[in-house]
CHARMM internal coordinates of N, CA and C (Angstrom, degrees):
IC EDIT
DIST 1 N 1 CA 1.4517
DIST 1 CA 1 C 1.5292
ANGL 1 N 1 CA 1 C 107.85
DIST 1 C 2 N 0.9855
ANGL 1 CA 1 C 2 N 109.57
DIHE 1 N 1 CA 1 C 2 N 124.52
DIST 2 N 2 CA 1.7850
ANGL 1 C 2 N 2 CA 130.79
DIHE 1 CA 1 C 2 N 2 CA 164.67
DIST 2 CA 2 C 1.5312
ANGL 2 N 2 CA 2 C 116.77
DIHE 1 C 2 N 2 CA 2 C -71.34
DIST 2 C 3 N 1.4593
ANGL 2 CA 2 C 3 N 111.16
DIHE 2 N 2 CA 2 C 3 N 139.44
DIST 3 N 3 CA 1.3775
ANGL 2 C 3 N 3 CA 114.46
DIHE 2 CA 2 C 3 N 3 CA 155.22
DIST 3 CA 3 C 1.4687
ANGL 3 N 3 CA 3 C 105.91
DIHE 2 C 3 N 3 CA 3 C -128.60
DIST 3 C 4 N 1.7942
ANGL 3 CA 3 C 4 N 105.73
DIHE 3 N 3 CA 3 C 4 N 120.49
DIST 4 N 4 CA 1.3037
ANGL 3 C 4 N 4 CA 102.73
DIHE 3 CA 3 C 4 N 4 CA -179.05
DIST 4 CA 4 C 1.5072
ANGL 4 N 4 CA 4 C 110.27
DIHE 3 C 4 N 4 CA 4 C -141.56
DIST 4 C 5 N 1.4361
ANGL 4 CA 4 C 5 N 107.06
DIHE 4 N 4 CA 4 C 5 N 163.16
DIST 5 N 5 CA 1.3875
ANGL 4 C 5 N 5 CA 135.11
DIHE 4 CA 4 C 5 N 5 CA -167.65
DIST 5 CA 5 C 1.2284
ANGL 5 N 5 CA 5 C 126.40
DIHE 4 C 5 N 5 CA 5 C -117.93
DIST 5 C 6 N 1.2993
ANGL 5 CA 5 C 6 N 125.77
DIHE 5 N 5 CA 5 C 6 N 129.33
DIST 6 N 6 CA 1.6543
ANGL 5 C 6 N 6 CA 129.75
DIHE 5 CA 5 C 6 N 6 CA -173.92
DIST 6 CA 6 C 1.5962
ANGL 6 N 6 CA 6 C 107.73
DIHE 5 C 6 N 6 CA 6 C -105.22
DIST 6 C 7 N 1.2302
ANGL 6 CA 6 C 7 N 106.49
DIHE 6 N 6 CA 6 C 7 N 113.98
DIST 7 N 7 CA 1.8541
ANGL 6 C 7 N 7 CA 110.18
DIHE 6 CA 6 C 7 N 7 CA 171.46
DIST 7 CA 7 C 1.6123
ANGL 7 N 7 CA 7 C 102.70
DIHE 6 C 7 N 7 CA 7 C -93.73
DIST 7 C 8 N 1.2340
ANGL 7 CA 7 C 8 N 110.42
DIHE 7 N 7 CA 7 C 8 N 143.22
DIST 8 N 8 CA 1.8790
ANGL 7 C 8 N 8 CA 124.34
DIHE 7 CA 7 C 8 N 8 CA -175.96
DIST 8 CA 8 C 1.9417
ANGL 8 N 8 CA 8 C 91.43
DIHE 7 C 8 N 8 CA 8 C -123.49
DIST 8 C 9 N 0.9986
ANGL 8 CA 8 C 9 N 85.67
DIHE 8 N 8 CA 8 C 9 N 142.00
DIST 9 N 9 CA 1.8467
ANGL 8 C 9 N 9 CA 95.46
DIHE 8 CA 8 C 9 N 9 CA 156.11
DIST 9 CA 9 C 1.4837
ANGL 9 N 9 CA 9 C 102.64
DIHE 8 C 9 N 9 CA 9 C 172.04
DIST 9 C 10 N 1.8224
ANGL 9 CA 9 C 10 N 81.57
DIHE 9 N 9 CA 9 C 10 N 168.79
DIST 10 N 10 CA 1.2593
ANGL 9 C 10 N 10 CA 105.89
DIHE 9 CA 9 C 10 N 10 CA -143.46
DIST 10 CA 10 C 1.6356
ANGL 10 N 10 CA 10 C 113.22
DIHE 9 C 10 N 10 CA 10 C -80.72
DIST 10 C 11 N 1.7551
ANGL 10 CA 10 C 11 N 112.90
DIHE 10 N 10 CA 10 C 11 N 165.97
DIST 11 N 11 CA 0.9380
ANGL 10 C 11 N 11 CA 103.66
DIHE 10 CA 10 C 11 N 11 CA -173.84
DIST 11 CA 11 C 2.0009
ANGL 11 N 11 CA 11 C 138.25
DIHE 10 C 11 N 11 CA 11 C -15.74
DIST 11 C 12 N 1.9103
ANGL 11 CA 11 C 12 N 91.96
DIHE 11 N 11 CA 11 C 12 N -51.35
DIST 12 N 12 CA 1.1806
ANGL 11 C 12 N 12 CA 86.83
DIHE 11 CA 11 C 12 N 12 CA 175.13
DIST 12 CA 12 C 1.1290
ANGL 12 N 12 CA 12 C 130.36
DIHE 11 C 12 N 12 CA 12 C -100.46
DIST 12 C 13 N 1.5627
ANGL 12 CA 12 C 13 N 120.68
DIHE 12 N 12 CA 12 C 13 N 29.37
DIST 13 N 13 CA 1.6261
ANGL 12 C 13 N 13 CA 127.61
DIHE 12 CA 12 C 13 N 13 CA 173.67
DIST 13 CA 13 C 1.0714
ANGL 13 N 13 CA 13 C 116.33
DIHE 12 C 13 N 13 CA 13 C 120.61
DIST 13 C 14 N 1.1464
ANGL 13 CA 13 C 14 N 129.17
DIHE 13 N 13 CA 13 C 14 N -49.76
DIST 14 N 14 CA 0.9644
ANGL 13 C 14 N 14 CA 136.93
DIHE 13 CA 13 C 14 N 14 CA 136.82
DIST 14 CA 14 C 1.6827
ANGL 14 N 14 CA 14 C 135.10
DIHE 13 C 14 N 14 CA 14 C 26.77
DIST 14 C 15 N 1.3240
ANGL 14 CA 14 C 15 N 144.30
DIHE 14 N 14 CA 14 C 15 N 43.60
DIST 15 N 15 CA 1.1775
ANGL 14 C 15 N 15 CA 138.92
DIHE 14 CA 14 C 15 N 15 CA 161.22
DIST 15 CA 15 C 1.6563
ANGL 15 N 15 CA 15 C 123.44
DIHE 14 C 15 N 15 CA 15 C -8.86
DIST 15 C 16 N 1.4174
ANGL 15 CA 15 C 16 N 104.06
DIHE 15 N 15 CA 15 C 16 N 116.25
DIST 16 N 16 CA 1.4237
ANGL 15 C 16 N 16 CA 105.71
DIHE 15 CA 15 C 16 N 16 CA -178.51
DIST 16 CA 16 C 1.7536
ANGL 16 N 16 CA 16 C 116.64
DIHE 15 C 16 N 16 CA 16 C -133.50
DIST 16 C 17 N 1.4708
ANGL 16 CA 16 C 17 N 112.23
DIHE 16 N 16 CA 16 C 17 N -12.52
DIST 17 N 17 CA 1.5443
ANGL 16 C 17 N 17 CA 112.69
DIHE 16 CA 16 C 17 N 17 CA -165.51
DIST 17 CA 17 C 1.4688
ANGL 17 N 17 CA 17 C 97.00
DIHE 16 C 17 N 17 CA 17 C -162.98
DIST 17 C 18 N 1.3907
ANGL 17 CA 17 C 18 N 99.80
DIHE 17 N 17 CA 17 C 18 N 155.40
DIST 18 N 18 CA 1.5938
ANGL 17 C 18 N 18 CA 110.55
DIHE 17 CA 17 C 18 N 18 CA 167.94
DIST 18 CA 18 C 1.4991
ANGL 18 N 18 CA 18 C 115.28
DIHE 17 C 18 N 18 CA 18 C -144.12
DIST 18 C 19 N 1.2975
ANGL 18 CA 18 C 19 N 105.72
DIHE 18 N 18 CA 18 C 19 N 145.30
DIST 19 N 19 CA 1.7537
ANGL 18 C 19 N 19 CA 102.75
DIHE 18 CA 18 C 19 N 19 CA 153.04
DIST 19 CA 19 C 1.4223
ANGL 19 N 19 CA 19 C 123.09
DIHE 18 C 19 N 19 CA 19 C -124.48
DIST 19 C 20 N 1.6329
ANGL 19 CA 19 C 20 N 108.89
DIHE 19 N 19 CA 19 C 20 N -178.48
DIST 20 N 20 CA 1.5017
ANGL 19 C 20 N 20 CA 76.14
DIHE 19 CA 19 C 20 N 20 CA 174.71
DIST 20 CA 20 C 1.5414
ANGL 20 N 20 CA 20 C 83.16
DIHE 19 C 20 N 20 CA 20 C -145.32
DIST 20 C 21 N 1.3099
ANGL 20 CA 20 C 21 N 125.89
DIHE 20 N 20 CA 20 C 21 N -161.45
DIST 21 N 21 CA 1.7152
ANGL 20 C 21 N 21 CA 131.64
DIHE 20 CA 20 C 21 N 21 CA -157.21
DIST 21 CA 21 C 1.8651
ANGL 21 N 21 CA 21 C 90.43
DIHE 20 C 21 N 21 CA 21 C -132.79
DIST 21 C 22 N 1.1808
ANGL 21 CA 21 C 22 N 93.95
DIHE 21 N 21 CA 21 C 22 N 120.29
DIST 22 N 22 CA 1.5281
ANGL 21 C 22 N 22 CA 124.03
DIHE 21 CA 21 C 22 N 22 CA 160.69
DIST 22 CA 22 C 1.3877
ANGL 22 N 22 CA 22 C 105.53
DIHE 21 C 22 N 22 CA 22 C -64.44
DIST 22 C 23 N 1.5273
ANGL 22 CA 22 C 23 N 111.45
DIHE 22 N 22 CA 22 C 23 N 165.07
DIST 23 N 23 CA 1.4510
ANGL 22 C 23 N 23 CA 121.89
DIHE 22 CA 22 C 23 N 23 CA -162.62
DIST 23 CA 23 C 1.4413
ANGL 23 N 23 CA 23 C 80.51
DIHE 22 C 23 N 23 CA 23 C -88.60
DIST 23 C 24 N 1.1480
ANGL 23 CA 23 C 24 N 149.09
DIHE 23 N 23 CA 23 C 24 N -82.18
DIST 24 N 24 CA 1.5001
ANGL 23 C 24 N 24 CA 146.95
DIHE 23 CA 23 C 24 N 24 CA 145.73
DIST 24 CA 24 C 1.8675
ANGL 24 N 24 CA 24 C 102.70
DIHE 23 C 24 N 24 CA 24 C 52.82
DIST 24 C 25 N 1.2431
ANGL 24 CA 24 C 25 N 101.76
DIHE 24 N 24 CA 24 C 25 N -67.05
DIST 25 N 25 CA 1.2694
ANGL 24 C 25 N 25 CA 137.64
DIHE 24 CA 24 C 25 N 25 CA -154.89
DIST 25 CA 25 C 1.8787
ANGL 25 N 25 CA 25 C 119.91
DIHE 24 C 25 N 25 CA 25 C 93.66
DIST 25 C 26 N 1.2228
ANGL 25 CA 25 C 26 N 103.03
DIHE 25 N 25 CA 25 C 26 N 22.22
DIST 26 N 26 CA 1.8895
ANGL 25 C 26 N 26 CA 106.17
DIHE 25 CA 25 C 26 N 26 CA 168.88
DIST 26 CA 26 C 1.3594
ANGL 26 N 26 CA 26 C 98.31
DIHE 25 C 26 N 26 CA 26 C -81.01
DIST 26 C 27 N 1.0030
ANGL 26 CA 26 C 27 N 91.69
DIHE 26 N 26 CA 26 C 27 N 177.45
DIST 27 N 27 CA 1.4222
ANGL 26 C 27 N 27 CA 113.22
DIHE 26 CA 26 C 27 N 27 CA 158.00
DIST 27 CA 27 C 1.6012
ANGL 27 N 27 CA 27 C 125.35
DIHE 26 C 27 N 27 CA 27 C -125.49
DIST 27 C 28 N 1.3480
ANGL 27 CA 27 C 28 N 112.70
DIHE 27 N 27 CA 27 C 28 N 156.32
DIST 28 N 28 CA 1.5330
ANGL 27 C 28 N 28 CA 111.71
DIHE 27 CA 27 C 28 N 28 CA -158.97
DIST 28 CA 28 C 1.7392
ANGL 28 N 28 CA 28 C 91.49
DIHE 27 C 28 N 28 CA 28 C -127.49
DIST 28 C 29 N 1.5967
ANGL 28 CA 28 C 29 N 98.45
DIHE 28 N 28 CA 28 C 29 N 143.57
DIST 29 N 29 CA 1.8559
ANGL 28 C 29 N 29 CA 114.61
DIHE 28 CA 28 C 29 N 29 CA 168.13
DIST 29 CA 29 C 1.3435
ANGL 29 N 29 CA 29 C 122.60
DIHE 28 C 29 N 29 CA 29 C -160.51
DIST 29 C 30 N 0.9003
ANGL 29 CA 29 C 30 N 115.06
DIHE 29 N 29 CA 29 C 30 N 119.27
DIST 30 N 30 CA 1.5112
ANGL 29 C 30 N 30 CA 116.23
DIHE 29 CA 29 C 30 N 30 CA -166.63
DIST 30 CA 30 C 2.0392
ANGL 30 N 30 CA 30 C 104.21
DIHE 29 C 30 N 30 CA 30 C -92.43
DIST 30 C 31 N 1.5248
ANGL 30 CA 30 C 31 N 88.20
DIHE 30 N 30 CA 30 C 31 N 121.22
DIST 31 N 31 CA 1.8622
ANGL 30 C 31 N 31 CA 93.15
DIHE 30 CA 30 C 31 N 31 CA -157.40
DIST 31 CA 31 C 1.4376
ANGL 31 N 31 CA 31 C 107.41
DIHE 30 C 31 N 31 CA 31 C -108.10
DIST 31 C 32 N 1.4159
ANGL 31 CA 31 C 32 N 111.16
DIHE 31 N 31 CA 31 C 32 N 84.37
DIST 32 N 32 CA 1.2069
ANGL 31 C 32 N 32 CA 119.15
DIHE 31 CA 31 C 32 N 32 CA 177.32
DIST 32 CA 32 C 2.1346
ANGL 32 N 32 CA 32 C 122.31
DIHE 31 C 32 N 32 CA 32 C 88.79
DIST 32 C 33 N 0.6851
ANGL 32 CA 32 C 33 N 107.47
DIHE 32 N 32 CA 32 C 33 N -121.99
DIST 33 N 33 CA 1.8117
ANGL 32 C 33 N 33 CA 118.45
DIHE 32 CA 32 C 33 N 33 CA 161.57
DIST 33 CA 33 C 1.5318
ANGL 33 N 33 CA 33 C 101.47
DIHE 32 C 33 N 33 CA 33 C -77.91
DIST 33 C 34 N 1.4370
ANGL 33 CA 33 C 34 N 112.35
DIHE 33 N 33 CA 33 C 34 N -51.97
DIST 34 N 34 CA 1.3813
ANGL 33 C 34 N 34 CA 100.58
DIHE 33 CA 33 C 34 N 34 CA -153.53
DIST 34 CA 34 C 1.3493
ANGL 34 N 34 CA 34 C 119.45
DIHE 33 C 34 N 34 CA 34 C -78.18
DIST 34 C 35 N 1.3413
ANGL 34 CA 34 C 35 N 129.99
DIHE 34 N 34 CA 34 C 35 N 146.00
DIST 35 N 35 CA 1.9100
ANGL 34 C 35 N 35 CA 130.53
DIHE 34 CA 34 C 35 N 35 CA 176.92
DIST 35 CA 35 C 1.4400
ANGL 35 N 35 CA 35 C 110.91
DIHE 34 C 35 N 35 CA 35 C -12.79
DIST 35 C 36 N 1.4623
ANGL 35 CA 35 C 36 N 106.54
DIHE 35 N 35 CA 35 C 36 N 172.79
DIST 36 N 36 CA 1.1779
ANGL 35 C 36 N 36 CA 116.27
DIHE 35 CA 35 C 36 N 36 CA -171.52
DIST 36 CA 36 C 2.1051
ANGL 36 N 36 CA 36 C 86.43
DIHE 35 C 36 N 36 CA 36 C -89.37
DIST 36 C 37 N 1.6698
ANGL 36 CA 36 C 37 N 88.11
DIHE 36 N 36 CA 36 C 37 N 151.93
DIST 37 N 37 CA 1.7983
ANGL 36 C 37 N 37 CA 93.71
DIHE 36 CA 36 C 37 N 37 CA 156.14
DIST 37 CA 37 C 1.5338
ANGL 37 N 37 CA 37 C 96.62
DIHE 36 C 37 N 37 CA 37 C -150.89
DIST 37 C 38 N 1.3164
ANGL 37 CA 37 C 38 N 66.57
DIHE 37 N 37 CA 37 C 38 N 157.76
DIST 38 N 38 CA 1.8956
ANGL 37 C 38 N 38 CA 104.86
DIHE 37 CA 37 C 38 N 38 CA 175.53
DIST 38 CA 38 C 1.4740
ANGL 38 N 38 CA 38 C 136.10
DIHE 37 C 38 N 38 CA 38 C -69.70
DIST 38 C 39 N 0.9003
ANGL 38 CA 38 C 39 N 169.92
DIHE 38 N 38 CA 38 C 39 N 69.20
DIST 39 N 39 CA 1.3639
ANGL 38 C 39 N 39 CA 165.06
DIHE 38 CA 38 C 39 N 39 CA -162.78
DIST 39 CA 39 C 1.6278
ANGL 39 N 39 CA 39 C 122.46
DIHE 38 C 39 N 39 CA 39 C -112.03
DIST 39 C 40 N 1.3788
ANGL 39 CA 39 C 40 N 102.24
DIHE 39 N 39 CA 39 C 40 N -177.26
DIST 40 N 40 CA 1.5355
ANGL 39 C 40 N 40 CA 93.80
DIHE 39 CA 39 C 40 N 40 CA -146.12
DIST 40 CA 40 C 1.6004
ANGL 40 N 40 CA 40 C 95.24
DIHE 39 C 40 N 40 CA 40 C -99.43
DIST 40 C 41 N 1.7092
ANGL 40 CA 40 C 41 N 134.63
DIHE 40 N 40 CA 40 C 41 N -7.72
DIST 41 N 41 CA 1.3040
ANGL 40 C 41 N 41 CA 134.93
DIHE 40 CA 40 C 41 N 41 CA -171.93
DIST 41 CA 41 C 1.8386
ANGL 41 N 41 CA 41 C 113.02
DIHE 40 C 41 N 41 CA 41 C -177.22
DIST 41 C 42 N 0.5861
ANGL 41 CA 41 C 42 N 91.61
DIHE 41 N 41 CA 41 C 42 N 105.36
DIST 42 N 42 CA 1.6899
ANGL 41 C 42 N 42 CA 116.23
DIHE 41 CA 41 C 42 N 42 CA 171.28
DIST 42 CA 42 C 1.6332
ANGL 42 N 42 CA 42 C 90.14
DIHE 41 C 42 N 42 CA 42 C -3.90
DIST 42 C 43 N 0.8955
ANGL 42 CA 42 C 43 N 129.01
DIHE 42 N 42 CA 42 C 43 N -51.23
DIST 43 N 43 CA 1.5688
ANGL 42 C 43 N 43 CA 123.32
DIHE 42 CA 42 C 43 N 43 CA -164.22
DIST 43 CA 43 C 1.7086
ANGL 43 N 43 CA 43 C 114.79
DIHE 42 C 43 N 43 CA 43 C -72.31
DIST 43 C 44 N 1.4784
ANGL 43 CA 43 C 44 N 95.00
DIHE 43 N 43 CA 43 C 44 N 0.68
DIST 44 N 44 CA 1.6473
ANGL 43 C 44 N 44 CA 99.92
DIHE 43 CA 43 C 44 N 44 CA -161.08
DIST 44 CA 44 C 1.6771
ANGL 44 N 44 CA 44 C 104.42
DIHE 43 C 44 N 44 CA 44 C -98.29
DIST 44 C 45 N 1.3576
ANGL 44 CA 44 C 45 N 119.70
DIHE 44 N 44 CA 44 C 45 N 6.75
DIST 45 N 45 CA 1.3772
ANGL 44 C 45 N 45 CA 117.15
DIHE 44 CA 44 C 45 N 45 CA 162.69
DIST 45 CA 45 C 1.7300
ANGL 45 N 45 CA 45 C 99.07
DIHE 44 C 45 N 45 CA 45 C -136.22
DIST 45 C 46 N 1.3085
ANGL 45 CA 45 C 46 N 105.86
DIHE 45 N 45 CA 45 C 46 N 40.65
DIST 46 N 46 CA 1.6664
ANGL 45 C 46 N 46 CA 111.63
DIHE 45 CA 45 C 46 N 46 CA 161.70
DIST 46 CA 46 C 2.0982
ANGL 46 N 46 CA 46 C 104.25
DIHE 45 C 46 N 46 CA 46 C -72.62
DIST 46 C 47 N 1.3407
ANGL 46 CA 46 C 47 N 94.42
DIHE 46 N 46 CA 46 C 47 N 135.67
DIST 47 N 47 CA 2.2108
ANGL 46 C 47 N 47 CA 90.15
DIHE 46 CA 46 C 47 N 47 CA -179.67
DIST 47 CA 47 C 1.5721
ANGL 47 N 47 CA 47 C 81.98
DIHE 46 C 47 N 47 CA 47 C -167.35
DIST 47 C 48 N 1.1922
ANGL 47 CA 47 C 48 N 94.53
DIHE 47 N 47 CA 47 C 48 N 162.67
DIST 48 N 48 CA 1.4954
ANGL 47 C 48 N 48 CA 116.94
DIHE 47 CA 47 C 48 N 48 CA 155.58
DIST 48 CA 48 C 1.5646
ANGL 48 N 48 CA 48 C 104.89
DIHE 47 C 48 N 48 CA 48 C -52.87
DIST 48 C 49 N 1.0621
ANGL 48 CA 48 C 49 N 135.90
DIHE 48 N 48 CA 48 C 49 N -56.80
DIST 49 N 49 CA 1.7349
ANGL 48 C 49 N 49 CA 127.09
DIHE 48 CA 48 C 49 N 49 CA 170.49
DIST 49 CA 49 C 1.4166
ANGL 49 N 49 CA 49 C 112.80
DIHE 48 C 49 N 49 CA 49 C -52.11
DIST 49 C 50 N 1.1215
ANGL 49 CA 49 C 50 N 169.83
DIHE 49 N 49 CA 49 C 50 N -42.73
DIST 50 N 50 CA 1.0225
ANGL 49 C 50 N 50 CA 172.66
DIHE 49 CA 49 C 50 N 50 CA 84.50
DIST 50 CA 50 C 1.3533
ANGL 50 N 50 CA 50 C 144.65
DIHE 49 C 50 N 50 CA 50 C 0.41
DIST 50 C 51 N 1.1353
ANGL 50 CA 50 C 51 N 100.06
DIHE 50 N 50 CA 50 C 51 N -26.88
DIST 51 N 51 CA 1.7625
ANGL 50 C 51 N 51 CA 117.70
DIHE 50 CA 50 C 51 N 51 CA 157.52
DIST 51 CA 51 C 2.1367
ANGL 51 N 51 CA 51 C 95.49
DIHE 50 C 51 N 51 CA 51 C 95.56
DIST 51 C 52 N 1.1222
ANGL 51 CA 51 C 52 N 73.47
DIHE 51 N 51 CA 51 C 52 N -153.12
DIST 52 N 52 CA 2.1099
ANGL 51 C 52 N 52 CA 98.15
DIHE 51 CA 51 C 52 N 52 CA -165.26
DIST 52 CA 52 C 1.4730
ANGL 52 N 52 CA 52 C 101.33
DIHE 51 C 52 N 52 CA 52 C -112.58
DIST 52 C 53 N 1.3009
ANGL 52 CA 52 C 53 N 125.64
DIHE 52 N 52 CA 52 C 53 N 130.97
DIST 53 N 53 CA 1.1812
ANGL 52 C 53 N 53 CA 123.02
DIHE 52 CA 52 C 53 N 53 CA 153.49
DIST 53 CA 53 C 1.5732
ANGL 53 N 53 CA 53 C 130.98
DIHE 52 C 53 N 53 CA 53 C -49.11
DIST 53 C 54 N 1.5073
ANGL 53 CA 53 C 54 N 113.01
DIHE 53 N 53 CA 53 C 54 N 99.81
DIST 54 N 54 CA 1.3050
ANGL 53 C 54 N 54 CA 101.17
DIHE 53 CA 53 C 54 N 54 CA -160.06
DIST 54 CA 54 C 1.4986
ANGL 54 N 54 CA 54 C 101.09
DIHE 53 C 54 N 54 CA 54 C -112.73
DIST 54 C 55 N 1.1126
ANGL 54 CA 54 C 55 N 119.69
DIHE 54 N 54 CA 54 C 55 N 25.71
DIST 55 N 55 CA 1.9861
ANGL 54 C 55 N 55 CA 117.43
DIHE 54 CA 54 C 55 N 55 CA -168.95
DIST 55 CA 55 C 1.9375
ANGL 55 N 55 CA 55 C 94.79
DIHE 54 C 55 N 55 CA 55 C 175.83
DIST 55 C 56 N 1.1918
ANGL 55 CA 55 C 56 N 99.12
DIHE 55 N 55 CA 55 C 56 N 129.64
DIST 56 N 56 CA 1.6521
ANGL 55 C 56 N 56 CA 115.55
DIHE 55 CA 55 C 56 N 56 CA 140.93
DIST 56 CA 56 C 1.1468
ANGL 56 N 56 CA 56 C 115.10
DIHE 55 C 56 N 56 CA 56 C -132.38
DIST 56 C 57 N 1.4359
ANGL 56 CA 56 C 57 N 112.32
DIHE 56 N 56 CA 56 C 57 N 144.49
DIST 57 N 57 CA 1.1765
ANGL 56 C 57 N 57 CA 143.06
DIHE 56 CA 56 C 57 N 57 CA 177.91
DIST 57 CA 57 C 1.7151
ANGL 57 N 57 CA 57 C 138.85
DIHE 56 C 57 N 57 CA 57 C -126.64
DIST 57 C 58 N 1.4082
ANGL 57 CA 57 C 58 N 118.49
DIHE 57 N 57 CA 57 C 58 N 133.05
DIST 58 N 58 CA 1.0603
ANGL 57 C 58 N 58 CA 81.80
DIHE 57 CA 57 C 58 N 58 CA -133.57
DIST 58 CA 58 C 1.8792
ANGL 58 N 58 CA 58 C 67.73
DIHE 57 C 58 N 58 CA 58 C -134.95
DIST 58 C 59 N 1.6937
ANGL 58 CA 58 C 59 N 122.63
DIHE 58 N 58 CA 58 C 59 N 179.93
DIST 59 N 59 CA 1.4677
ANGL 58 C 59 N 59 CA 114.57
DIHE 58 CA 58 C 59 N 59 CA -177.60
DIST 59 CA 59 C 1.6979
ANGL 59 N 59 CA 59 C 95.35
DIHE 58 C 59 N 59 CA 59 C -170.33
DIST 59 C 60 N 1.3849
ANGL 59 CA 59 C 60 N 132.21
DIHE 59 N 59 CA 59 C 60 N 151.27
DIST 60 N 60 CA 1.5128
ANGL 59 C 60 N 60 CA 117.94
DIHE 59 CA 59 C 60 N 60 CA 168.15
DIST 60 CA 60 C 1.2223
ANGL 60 N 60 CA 60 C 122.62
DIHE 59 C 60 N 60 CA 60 C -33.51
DIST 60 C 61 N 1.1734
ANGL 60 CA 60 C 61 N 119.93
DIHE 60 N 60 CA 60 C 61 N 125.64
DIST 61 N 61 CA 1.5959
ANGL 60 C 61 N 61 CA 103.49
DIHE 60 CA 60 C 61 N 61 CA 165.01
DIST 61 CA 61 C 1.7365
ANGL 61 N 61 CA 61 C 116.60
DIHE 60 C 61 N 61 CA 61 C -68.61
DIST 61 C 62 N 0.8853
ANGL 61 CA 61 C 62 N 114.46
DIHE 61 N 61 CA 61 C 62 N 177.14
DIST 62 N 62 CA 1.3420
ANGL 61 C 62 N 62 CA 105.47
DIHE 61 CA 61 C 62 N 62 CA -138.48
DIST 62 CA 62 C 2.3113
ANGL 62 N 62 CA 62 C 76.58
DIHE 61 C 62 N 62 CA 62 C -137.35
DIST 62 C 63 N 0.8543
ANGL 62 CA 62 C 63 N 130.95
DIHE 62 N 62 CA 62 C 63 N -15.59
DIST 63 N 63 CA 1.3781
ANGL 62 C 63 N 63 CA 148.89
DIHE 62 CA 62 C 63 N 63 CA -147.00
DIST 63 CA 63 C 1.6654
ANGL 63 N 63 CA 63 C 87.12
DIHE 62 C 63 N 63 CA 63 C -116.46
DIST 63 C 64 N 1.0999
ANGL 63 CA 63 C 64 N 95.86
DIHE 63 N 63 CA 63 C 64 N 109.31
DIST 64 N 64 CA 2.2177
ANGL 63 C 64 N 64 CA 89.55
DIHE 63 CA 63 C 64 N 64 CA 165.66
DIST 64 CA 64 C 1.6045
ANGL 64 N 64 CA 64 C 94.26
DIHE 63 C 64 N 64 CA 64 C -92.22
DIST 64 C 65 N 1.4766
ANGL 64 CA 64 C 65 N 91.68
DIHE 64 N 64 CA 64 C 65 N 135.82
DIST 65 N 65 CA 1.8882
ANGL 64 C 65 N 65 CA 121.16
DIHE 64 CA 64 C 65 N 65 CA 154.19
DIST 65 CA 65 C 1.1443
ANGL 65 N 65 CA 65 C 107.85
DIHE 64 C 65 N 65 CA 65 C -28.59
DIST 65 C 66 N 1.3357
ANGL 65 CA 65 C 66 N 128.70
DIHE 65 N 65 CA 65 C 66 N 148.96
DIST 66 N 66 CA 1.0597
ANGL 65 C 66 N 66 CA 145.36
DIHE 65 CA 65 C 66 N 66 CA 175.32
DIST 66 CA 66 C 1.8925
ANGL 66 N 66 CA 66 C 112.87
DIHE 65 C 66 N 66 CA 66 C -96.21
DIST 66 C 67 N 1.3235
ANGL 66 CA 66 C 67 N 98.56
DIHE 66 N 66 CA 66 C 67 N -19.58
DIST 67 N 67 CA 1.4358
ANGL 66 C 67 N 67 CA 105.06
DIHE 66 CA 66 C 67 N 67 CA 174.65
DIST 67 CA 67 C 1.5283
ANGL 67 N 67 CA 67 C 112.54
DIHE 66 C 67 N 67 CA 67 C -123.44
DIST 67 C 68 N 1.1503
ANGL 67 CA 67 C 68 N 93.24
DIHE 67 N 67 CA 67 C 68 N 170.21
DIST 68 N 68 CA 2.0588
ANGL 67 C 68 N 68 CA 96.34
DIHE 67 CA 67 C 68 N 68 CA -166.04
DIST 68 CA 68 C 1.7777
ANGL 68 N 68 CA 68 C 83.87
DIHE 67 C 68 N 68 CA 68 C -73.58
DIST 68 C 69 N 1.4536
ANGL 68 CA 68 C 69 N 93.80
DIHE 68 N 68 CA 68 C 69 N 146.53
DIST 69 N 69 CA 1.3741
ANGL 68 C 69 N 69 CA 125.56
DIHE 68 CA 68 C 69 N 69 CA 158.77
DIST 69 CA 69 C 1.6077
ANGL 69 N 69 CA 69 C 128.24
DIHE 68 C 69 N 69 CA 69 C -106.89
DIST 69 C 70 N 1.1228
ANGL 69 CA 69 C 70 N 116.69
DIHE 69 N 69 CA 69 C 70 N 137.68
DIST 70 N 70 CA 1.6472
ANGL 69 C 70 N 70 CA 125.29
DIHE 69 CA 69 C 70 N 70 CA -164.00
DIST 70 CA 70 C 1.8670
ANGL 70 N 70 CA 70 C 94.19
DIHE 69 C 70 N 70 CA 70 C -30.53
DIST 70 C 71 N 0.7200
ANGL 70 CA 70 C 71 N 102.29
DIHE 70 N 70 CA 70 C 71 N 148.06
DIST 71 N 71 CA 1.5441
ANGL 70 C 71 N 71 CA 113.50
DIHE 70 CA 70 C 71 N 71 CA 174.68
DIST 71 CA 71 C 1.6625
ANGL 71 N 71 CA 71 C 123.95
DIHE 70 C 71 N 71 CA 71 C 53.02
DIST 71 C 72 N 1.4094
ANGL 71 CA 71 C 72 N 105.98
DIHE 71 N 71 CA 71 C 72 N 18.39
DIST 72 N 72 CA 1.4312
ANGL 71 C 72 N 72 CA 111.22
DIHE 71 CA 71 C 72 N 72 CA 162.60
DIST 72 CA 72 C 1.8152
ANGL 72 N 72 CA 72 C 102.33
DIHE 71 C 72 N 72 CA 72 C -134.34
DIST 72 C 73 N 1.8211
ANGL 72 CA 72 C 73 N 96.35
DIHE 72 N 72 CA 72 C 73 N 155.70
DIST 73 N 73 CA 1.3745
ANGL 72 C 73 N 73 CA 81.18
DIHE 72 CA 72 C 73 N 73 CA 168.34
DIST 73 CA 73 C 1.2133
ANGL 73 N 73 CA 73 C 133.85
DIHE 72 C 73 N 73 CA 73 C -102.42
END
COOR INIT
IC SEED 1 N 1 CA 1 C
IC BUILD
């Protein structure tokens, strides 16, 4: 299992926003003042405010599943 993260920035390189992916498989971003929301892929709060997905990253998750995974019981 993965835990991974989407970096956006701006035209000129620039780093400006991140999300990152729920065990769920959403993804989570907190957009400005307002609450965090959910969506279905990193690209779905790509704007001129927020920039371009320019990097995911991704590292063990570090969190065990709550449900069996292929080859455990």
């Amino acid at each position: 299992m993965w835990e991974k993260v989407a970096i956006y920035a701006r035209k000129d390189g620039v780093p400006i926003h991140a999300t990152r992916q729920l065990t769920n498989g959403a993804w989570t971003s907190k957009l400005g003042k307002i609450e965090d929301i959910q969506h279905e892929k990193p690209e779905d709060v790509s704007s001129e405010s927020y920039g371009e997905v320019v990097r995911i990253m991704r590292r063990p998750s570090v969190i065990e599943p709550s449900f069996p995974t292929e080859g455990n019981p």
